[in-house]
Steps between C-alpha positions, in 0.01 A plus 500: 500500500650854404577703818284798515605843447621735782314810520635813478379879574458653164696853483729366787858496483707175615806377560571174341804232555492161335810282641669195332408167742779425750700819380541353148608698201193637275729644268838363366563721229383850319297324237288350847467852607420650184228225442379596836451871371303395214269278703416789729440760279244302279351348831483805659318670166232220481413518857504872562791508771709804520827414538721808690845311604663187495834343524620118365731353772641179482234315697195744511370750386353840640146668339339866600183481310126655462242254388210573369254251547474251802635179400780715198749445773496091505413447201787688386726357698339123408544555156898601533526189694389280341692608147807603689531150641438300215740704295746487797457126542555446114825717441632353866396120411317471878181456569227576832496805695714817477323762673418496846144459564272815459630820478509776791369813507436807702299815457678804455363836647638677158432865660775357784739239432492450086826642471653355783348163297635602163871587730496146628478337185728703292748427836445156456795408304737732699383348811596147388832631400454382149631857386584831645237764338167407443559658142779165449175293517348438155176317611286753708336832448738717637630552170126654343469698829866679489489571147707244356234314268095475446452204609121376312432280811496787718155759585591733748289511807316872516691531876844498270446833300460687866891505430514769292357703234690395225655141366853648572417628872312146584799276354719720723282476813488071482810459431583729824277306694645186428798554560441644817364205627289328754494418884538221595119529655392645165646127332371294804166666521486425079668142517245401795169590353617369164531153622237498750240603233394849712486807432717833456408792669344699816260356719167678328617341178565148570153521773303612129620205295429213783116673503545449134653127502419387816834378526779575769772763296705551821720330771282342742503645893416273789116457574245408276575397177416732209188434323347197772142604455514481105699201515234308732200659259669313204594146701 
């Protein structure tokens, strides 16, 4: 039986990562990476997702995206998987799994925390010490956003163009930003919600979206569990 699609909030942004199983290499060469590319940009297009960032590492990879419809989100990222893998599988001469499991994903409070997002991916490959500059890294956005190539994959979120004025200004303003860095709470406080599927932002925010889900987008506190009368209504 197909697994059903994950919902998403239409008009949302989120925070994707979708990690090789056991750590394993999802991309070997360029031509891997480059294939990647191509699968997200038409999968993206047929299921109305905005895609704002990304990067390629060895074993995952990192998403920012808008989608636009409730289920654009997994289906887009079902349909990559399942041609990714085969292809993968095929060129590698392997077969079963590659990707571990379903993807994670957190809601972004764009207004707050999508550059600090679209900062933490570009950083990605600096942070793993795989080169010195995030502009040594061919595979992420950083390149579109700084001025060094359009990149068609790329639709910059509406939050990005607060900037500046002018293409020039804007290039010069991200690529200050990056470089300037994070905290170390700013990465934690990204890393943590990423892979515990909650959400980004201040406490009105994240309290909106679990009216809207009726799911738990923060770190539980000691008491009552989040959510206990809903989940007894549905038992």
């Amino acid at each position: 039986m197909a697994r059903q699609a994950r919902t998403a909030l239409p008009g949302y942004t989120y925070h994707v990562i979708q990690r090789g199983n056991n750590h394993q290499l999802i991309f070997v060469s360029d031509a891997d990476r480059r294939e990647m590319l191509a699968l997200l940009f038409e999968a993206s297009r047929e299921h109305a997702v905005a895609i704002h960032s990304y990067v390629l590492m060895d074993n995952h990879l990192h998403l920012l995206l808008t989608p636009s419809t409730q289920e654009g989100l997994s289906k887009m990222m079902q349909q990559i998987g399942r041609s990714y893998v085969l292809r993968f599988n095929k060129r590698q001469g392997r077969s079963g799994t590659l990707f571990e499991g379903r993807f994670r994903s957190a809601l972004v409070q764009s207004e707050r925390y999508l550059l600090a997002c679209m900062a933490y991916i570009d950083l990605n490959p600096v942070r793993a010490q795989m080169v010195a500059q995030p502009q040594d890294f061919a595979w992420s956005s950083y390149a579109h956003y700084s001025g060094g190539l359009s990149d068609r994959l790329i639709t910059p979120h509406p939050h990005f163009f607060n900037l500046g004025n002018t293409p020039f200004s804007r290039e010069k303003a991200y690529q200050e930003l990056v470089h300037a860095g994070l905290t170390a709470h700013q990465q934690t406080q990204i890393t943590q919600t990423l892979l515990k599927n909650h959400a980004l932002g201040d406490d009105e925010f994240v309290l909106s979206l679990e009216k809207k889900t009726e799911k738990r987008l923060h770190a539980s506190k000691a008491g009552r569990p989040f959510g206990a009368k809903s989940l007894n209504r549905n038992q």
